[in-house]
DODOLO-287403 format. One record per residue (C-alpha): residue in one letter; x, y, z. Coordinates in steps of 0.5 Angstrom, whole numbers, padded with zeros to 4 digits, always signed. Each point is the difference from the previous one (the first is absolute). Example, Ala and Ser with C-alpha at 12.3 -4.5 7.8 and 13.67 -1.06 7.14 Angstrom:
2
A+0025-0009+0016
S+0002+0007-0002
//
This chain:
426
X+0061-0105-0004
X+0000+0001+0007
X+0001+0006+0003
X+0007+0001+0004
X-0003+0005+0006
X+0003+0006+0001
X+0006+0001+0005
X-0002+0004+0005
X+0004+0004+0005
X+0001+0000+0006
X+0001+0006+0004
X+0006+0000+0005
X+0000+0002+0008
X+0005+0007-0004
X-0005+0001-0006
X-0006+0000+0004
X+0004+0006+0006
X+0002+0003-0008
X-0008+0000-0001
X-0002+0003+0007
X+0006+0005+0000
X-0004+0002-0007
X-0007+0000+0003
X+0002+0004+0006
X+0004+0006-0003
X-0006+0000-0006
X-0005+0000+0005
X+0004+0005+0004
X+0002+0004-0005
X-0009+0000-0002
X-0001+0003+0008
X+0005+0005+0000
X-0002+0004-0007
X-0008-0001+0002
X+0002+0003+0007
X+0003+0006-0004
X-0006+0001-0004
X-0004+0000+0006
X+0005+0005+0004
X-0002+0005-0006
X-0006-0002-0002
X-0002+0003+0008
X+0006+0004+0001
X-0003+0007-0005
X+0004+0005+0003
X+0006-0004+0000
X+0002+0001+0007
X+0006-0004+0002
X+0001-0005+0005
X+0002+0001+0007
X+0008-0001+0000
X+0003-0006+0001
X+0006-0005-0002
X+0002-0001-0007
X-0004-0004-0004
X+0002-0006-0004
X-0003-0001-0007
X-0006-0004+0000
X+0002-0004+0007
X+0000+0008+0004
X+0001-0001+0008
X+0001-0008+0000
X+0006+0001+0003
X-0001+0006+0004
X-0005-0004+0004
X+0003-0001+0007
X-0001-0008+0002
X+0002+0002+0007
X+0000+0006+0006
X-0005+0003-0005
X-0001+0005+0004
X+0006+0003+0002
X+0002-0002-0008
X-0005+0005-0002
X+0002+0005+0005
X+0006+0001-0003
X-0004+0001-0007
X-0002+0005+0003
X+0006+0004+0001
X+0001+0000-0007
X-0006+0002-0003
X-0006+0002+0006
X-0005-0001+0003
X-0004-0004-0005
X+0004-0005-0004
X-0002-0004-0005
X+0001-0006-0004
X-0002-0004-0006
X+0001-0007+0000
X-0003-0003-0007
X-0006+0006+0000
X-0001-0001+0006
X+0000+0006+0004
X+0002+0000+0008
X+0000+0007+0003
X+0003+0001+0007
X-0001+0005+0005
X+0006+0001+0005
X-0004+0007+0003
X-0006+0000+0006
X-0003+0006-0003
X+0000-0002-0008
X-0003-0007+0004
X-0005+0003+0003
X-0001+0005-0007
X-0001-0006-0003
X-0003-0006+0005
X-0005+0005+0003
X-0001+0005-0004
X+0000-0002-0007
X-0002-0008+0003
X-0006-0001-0005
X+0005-0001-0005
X+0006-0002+0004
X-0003-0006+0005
X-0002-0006-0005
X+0005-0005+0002
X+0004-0006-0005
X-0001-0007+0001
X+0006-0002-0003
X+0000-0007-0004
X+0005-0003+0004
X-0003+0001+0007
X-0007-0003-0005
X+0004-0006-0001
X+0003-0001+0007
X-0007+0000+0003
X-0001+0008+0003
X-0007+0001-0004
X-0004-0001+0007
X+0004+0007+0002
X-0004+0005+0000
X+0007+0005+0001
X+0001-0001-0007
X-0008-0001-0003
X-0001+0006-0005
X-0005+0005+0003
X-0004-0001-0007
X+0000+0008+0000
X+0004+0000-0008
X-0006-0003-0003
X-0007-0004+0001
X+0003-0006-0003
X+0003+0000+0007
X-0005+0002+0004
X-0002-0007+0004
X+0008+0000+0001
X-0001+0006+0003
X-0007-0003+0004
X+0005-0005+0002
X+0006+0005+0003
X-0005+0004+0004
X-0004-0007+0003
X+0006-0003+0003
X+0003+0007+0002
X-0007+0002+0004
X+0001-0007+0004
X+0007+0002+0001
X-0001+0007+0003
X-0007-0003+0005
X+0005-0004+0004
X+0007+0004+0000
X-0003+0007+0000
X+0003+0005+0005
X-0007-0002+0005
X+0001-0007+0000
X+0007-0001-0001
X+0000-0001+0008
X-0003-0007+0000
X+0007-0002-0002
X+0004+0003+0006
X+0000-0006+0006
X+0003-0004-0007
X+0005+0005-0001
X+0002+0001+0007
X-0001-0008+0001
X+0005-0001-0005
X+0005+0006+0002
X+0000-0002+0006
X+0003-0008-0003
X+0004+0003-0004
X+0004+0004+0006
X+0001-0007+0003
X+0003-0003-0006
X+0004+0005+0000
X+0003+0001+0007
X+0001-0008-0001
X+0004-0001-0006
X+0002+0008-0003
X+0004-0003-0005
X-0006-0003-0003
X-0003+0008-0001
X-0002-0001-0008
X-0004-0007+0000
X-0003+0003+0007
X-0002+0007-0004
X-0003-0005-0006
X-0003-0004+0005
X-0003+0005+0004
X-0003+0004-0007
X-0003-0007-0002
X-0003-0001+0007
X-0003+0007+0000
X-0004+0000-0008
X-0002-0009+0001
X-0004+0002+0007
X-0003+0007-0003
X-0001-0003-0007
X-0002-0007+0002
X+0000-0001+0008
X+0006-0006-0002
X+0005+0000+0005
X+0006-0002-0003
X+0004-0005+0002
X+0008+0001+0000
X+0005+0004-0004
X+0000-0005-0006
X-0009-0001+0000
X-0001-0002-0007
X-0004+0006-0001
X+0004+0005+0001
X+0005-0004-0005
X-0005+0001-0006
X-0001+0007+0002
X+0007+0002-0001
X+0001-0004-0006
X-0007+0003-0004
X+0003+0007+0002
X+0007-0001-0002
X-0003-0002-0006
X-0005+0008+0000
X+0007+0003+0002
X+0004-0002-0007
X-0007+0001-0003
X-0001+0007+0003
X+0005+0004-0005
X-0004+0002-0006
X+0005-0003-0006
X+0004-0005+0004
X-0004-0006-0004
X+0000-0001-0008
X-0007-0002+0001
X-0001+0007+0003
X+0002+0003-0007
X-0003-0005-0004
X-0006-0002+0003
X-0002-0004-0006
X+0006-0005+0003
X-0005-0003+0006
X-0003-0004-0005
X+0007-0003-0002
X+0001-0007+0003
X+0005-0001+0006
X+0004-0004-0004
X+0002+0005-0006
X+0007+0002+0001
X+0000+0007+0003
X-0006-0001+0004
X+0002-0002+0007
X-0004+0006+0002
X-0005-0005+0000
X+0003-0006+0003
X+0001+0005+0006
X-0007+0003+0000
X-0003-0006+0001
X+0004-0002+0006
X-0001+0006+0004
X-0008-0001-0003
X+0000-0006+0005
X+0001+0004+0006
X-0003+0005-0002
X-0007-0003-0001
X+0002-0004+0006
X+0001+0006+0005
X-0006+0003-0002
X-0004-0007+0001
X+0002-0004+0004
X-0001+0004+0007
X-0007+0002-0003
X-0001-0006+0000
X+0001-0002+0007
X-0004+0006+0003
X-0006-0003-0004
X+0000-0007+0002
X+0002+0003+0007
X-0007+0003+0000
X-0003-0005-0003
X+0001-0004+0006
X-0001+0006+0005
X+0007+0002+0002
X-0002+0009-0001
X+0006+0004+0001
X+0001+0007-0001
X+0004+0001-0007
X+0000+0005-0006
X-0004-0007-0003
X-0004-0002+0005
X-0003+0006+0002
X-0002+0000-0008
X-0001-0006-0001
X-0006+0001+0006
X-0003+0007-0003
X-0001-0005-0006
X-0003-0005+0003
X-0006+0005+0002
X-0001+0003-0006
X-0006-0002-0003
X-0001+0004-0007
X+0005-0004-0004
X-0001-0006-0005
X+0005-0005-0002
X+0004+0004-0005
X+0000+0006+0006
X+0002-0005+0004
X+0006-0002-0003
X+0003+0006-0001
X-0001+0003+0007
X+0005-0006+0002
X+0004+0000-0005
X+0002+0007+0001
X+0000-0001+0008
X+0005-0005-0002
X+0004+0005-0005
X+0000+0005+0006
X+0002-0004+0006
X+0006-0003-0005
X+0003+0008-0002
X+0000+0001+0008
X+0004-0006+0000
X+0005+0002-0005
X+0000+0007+0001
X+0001-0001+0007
X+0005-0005+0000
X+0007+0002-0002
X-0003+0009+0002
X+0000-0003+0007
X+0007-0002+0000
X+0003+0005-0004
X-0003+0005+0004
X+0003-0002+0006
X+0006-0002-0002
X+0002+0008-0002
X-0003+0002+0006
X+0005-0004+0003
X+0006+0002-0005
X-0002+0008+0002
X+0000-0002+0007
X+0008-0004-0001
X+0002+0007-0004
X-0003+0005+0003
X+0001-0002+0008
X-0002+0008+0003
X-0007-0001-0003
X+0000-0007+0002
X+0001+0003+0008
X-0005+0005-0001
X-0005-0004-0002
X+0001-0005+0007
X+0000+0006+0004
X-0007+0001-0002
X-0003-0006+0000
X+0004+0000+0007
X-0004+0006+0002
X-0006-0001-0003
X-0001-0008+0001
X+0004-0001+0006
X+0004-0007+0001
X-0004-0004+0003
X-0004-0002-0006
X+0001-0001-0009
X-0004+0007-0003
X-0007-0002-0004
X-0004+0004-0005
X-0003+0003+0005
X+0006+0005+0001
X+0001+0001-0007
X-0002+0007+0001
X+0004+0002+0006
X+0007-0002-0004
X+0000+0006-0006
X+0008-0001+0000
X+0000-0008-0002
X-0006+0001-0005
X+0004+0005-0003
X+0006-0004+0000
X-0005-0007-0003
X-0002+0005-0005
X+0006+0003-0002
X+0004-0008-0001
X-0006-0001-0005
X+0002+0008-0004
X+0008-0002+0001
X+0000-0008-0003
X-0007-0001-0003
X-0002-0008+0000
X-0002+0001-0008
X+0002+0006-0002
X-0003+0000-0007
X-0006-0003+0001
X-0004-0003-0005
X+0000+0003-0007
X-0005+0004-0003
X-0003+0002-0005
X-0003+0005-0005
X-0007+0000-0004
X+0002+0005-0004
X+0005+0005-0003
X+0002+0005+0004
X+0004+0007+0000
X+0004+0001+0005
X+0005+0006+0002
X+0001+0000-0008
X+0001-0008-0001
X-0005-0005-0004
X-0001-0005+0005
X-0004-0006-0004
X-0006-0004+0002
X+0002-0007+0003
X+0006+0003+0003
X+0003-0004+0006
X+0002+0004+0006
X+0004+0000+0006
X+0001+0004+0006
X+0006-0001+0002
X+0000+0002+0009
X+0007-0002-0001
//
C-alpha cells in the first residue's frame, strides 16, 4: 500500500500578517508586564512618576510622541503639566526638562547618574555607532567599561584640537570662507540659503580635512545632508518601531512593516561614506606629501611621531582620528548654516538692534577694512548679540538624549533607571 502524503498548507500573504500581528502584540504584551514588574520590584516607596499625558493600556505614549517640531511640541506639554514631563512608550520611560534650574539640578548637579547617553538601535543600524556623542560613558555597569574607555579616547582627541587654546589655528579658515561667502552674497542675494549651506560645508571640510570644496552641489556636501537628514528623524526617541522593539533590528528588510530597515540602510551608505571618504583623501595626500593644517592632518602627523604603539594600538588611534574628524564634519556642517541663517532672521525682525550693532562695528572697526578676530574683544555689543541669537532659536534645542544609570527620587517623583532624558532649550 503506498503512502499518500500528507497535504500540507500553505500560508498565505494575509495568514502570514495574521501571524506576525499575534507575535507582536504577544511579544509586547510579555514587555509591558515585565517593565511593571521591574517598576515595582525597584520602586519601594511607591513614589509616583512625574506628571504627563495619559497613557494608553499596554502601548502608553505611543501617539503622545511628537514626529515633528519636537521641541516646541514638548513646550507646549509643559504648559500643562511643568517642568518635568514624562512619558512612557511600551515601558520605556522618556523624562523631558523644560526648566534650566532643574536641567542643571540634574546634568550637573546629579550627572553621575544623569550623563550616560542611548544609542538607540535605528542610529546602530543607520551607521552612527562611530559617534562618540552617543557612546555610553560605561559608568552603569563594568560590562561597559571598555565602551566607556572608548568614549573618553575619542573625546580626549577631540578636546586636543578645539579646545578654547588652540581653536585659533582655525581663524585664516573661518575668515577666508566668510570673506567668500560676503562675494557670494553681493553677486547673487536671491541664492542666500545654498551660500550659507556652502559656506558652513567650506568652513568644517577645510578645519576637519584641508579639502576645499568645489561648488554649491560638490558630492561631499550632498552625502553629509543626506546621513544627517537621516540622524534628524532618527534623533527623536520613539520615532522608529524598532526604537521600542529592539528586538526588531534583526527582522529582514523584506518582512512587511520593516521599511525602517530598507531606510536605515540608505542613509548607512552616506553615512559610513561621510566619515570615509575624506579621511581617505588627507591620508592618501600625506602619503605623497601634500601637508595642510587640518583637525586630521595635524592628528594624523602627532601620530606619526609616536613610537610606543603596537599594531593593534596603532589601529584604534586611527580609527579614532578617523571618528573624530567625521563628528566635526557632521556636527559642524547643518549648525553653521543654521546659525546663520537665525542670525540673519534676528537681524530682518529686529531692524534697531541690526543698526546698533553697524554702529559699533562702524566705530570700533572703521570702513576701510572687514572685522577679524583680532576685534573680537572690543565688540561687547555684537558678542552679545551672537550669544543672544544662540539662547533665542538654538540649532538643536533638545540636544541629545540622556540617560540614567539608575533610579532616582527627585522632587518627590521615581524616575527609573534607563530613563531617556531630554532638555528641552526651546
Amino acid at each position: 500500500m503506498v503512502a499518500t502524503p500528507c497535504a500540507v498548507p500553505r500560508l498565505t500573504s494575509g495568514s502570514r500578517l495574521e501571524i506576525a500581528g499575534v507575535a507582536i502584540a504577544i511579544i509586547v504584551a510579555y514587555l509591558y508586564l515585565h517593565r511593571r514588574r521591574v517598576y515595582h520590584l525597584h520602586n519601594g516607596q511607591r513614589l509616583p512618576h512625574p506628571p504627563g499625558p495619559k497613557p494608553a493600556p499596554i502601548i502608553g505614549n505611543l501617539f503622545d510622541i511628537p514626529r515633528e517640531k519636537e521641541s516646541a511640541a514638548y513646550n507646549r506639554m509643559a504648559n500643562d503639566y511643568g517642568d518635568l514631563t514624562y512619558l512612557n512608550v511600551l515601558g520605556k520611560s522618556i523624562l523631558v526638562v523644560n526648566n534650566y534650574n532643574t536641567v542643571q539640578e540634574l546634568f550637573d548637579k546629579r550627572s553621575a547618574n544623569y550623563s550616560d547617553r542611548y544609542q538607540a538601535p535605528m542610529t546602530e543600524l543607520m551607521g552612527w555607532s562611530w559617534n562618540f556623542g552617543l557612546m555610553s560613558y560605561g559608568m552603569s555597569t563594568a560590562k561597559f567599561q571598555s565602551v566607556g574607555s572608548r568614549w573618553k579616547m575619542h573625546r580626549a582627541m577631540f578636546h586636543r584640537q578645539f579646545q578654547s587654546s588652540t581653536v585659533s589655528v582655525f581663524w585664516p579658515t573661518q575668515l577666508k570662507e566668510a570673506h567668500k561667502l560676503l562675494r557670494r552674497i553681493l553677486d547673487n542675494p536671491k541664492d542666500l540659503a545654498n551660500h550659507l549651506r556652502f559656506n558652513s560645508a567650506g568652513i568644517i571640510m577645510s578645519v576637519a580635512y584641508g579639502i576645499e570644496i568645489e561648488d554649491k552641489d560638490d558630492h561631499y556636501i550632498t552625502v553629509a545632508e543626506t546621513a544627517l537628514d537621516g540622524m534628524a528623524k532618527a534623533a527623536n526617541p520613539g520615532a522608529f518601531l524598532v526604537d521600542i522593539f529592539p528586538i526588531l533590528k534583526y527582522v529582514p528588510s523584506w518582512i512587511p512593516g520593516a521599511d525602517f530597515q530598507r531606510k536605515a540602510a540608505f542613509w548607512r551608505k552616506s553615512v559610513l561614506e561621510m566619515r570615509d571618504a575624506p579621511f581617505e583623501t588627507v591620508t592618501k595626500a600625506r602619503k605623497f606629501g601634500i601637508l595642510t593644517s587640518s583637525f586630521a592632518s595635524n592628528l594624523l602627523a602627532d601620530l606619526e611621531l609616536r613610537r610606543d604603539l603596537d599594531e593593534v594600538a596603532l589601529a584604534k588611534e586611527l580609527e579614532t582620528i578617523r571618528n573624530c574628524a567625521g563628528l566635526a564634519y557632521a556636527a559642524g556642517t547643518e549648525s553653521i548654516a543654521s546659525s546663520l541663517s537665525s542670525f540673519i532672521l534676528a537681524m530682518m525682525l529686529y531692524p534697531e538692534v541690526q543698526e546698533k550693532a553697524r554702529q559699533e562695528l562702524d566705530a570700533v572697526v572703521g570702513l576701510e577694512r572687514l572685522p577679524d578676530f583680532s576685534d573680537q574683544g572690543t565688540l561687547p555689543y555684537i558678542d552679545a548679540v551672537v550669544k543672544e541669537v544662540f539662547r533665542w532659536n538654538p540649532v538643536a534645542p533638545l540636544g541629545l538624549p540622556h540617560m540614567t544609570t539608575k533610579d532616582d527620587e527627585f522632587k518627590g517623583y521615581h524616575i527609573p533607571a534607563g530613563t531617556l532624558v531630554l532638555g528641552n532649550s526651546w
